[in-house]
C-alpha positions in Angstrom: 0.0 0.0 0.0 0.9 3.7 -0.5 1.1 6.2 2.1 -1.9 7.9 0.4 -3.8 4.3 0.6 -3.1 3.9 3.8 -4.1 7.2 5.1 -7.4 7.0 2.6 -8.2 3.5 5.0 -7.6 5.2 8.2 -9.1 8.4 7.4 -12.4 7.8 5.1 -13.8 11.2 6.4 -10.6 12.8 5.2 -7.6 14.4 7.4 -4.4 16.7 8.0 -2.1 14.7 7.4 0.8 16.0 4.8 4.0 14.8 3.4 6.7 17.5 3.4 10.3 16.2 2.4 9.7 12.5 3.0 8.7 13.8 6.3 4.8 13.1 7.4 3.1 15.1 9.8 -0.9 15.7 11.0 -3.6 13.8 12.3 -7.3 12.5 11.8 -10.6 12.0 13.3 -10.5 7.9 14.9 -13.1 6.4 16.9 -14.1 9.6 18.8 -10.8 11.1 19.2 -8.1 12.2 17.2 -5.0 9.9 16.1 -1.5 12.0 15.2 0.1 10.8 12.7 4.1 11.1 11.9 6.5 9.4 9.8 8.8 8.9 7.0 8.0 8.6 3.1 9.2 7.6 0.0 12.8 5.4 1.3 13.9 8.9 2.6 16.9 9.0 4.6 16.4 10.2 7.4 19.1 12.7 9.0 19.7 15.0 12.1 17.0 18.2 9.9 13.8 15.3 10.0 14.9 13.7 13.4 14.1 16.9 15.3 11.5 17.6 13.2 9.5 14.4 13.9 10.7 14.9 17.3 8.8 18.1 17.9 6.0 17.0 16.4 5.8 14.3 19.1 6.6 16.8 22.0 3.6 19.0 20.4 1.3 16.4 20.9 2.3 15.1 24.4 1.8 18.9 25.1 -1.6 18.5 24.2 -2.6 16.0 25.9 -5.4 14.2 26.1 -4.0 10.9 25.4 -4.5 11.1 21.1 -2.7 7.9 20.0 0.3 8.1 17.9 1.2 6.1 14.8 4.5 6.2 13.3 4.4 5.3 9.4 7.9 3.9 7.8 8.5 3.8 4.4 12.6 5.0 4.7 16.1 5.0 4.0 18.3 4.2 6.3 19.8 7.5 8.6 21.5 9.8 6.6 24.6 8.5 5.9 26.6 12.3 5.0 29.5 13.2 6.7 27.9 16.2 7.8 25.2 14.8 9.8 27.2 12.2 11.9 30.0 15.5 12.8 26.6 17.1 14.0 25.7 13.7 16.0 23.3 12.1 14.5 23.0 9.2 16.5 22.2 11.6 19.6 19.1 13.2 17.1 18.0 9.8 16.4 18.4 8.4 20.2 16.1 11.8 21.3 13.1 11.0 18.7 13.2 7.6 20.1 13.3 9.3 23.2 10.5 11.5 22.7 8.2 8.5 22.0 9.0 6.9 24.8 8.0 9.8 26.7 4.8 10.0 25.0 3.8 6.4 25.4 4.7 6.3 29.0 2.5 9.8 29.9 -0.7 8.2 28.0 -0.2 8.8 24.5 -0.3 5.2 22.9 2.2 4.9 20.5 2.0 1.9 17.3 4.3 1.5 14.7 3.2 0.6 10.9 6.1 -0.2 8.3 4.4 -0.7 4.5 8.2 0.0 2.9 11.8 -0.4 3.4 13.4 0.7 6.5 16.7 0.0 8.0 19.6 0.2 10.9 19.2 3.6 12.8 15.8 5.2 10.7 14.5 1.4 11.7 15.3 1.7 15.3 14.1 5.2 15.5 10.8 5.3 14.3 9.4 2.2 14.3 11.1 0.6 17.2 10.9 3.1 19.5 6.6 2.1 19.6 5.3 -0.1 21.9 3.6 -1.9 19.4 4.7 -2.3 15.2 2.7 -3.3 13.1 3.4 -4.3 9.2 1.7 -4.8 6.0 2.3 -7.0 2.9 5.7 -6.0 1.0 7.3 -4.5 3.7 10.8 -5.1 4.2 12.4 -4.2 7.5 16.0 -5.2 8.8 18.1 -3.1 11.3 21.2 -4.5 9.0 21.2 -5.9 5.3 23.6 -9.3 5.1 26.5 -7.3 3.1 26.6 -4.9 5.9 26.6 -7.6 8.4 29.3 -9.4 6.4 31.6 -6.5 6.6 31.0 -5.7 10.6 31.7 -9.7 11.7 33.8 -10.1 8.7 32.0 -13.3 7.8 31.5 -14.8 4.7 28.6 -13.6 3.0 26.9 -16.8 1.5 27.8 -18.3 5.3 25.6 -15.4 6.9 22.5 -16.2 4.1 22.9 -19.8 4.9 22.8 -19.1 8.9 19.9 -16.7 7.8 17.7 -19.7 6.6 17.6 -20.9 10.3 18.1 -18.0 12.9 15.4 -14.8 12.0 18.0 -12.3 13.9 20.1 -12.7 11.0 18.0 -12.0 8.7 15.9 -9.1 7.4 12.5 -9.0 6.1 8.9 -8.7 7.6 8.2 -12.7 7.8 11.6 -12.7 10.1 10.9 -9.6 12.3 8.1 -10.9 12.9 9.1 -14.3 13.8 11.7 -12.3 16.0 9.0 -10.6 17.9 9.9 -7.3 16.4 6.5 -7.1 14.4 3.6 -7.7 16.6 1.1 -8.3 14.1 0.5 -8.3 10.1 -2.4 -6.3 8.6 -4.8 -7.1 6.0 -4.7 -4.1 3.7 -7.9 -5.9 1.9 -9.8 -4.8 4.9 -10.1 -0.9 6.3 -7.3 -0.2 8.7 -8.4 2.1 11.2 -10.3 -0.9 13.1 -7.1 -2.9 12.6 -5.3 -0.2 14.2 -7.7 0.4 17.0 -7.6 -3.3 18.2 -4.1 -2.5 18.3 -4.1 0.2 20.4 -6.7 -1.1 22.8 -4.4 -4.5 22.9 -1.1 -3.0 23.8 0.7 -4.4 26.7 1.3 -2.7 29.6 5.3 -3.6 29.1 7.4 -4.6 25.9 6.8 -8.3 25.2 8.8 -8.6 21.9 11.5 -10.6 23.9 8.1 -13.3 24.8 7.1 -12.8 21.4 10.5 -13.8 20.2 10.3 -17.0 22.0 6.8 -18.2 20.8 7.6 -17.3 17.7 10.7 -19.6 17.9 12.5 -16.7 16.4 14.6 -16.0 19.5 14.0 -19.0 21.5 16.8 -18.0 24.3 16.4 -14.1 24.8 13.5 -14.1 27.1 15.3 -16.5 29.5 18.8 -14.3 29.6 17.0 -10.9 30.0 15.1 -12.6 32.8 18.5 -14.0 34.4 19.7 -10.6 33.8 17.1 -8.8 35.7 17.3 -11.4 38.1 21.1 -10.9 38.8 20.3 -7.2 39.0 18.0 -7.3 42.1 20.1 -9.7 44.0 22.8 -6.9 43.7 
């Protein structure tokens, strides 16, 4: 689906929702309230100028109040890769959107995720990540590092890493993994009008993240729930 089909399924009475430099922005009447809506478009990269721009838009709508939901739509690039943008600290732009909705999901403004595009590495972890829910639709393709990249970090042999891929999902990118991972909560069906989809969503979300419980269900990261446990664990025992 496009951006504009997706909004059009959400929105049938129409919005204020706009798309300015791969950067979306606004909000719609849902289910008695209102739902804010921000994002990325169009595989843009997204650097340290949109980071604090989707940023504020978050802060202005926990400013608000009055709990309006927020959905994070992902169609993007990976961050910005420019020199100029990782001298200006990109990573701490990133780390303060993600920050930022945090903030909002923990003082009562829901927060779900919805990839329909690519998305990748810090963008990825950003955006969509940083909900307490994702959600994605058919054609997506997520990963938080394509195999050549991860190939040239572990220095492993490529065609090793694809064949290790087949087997372990944290290898691999790709909607069908993340969501075997626990990464991608749930699937939509873009056959049917999204705005109820998204509202069971909303008015599903745990009180905590689960993804690690997902993970192990899923039998895409069969181990993690048990060492974050033992972690914890280890940490109140001092």
């Amino acid at each position: 689906m496009t951006l504009a089909e997706i909004l059009a399924s959400l929105f049938p009475e129409g919005h204020d929702v706009a798309v300015t430099d791969g950067l979306v922005a606004g909000d719609g009447p849902f289910w008695g309230g209102r739902l804010a809506v921000i994002g990325v478009d169009g595989n843009t990269a997204l650097g340290v100028e949109g980071a604090c721009r989707l940023a504020g838009c978050v802060l202005d709508v926990v400013r608000r109040g009055g709990g309006t939901p927020i959905l994070v739509v992902v169609d993007s690039d990976s961050q910005r890769m420019s020199r100029r943008d990782e001298l200006l600290g990109l990573n701490e732009y990133l780390a303060h959107l993600a920050k930022c909705l945090l903030l909002a999901d923990r003082g009562g403004h829901p927060t779900v995720g919805l990839v329909y595009g690519h998305t990748a590495a810090g963008a990825f972890i950003a955006t969509a990540l940083a909900t307490r829910a994702l959600a994605g639709l058919p054609g997506a393709n997520p990963s938080v590092m394509d195999l050549p990249s991860v190939a040239r970090v572990t220095k492993l042999p490529l065609d090793r890493l694809e064949a290790m891929a087949k087997d372990t999902p944290v290898f691999a990118p790709g909607l069908d993994n993340m969501v075997r991972t626990g990464a991608v909560h749930a699937v939509l069906d873009p056959a049917q009008p999204l705005g109820p989809q998204v509202a069971a969503l909303i008015d599903g979300l745990p009180a905590a993240d689960t993804r690690d419980a997902l993970g192990a269900e899923r039998g895409g990261r069969p181990v993690a729930q048990a060492i974050a446990a033992e972690v914890a664990r280890g940490a109140r025992l001092g």
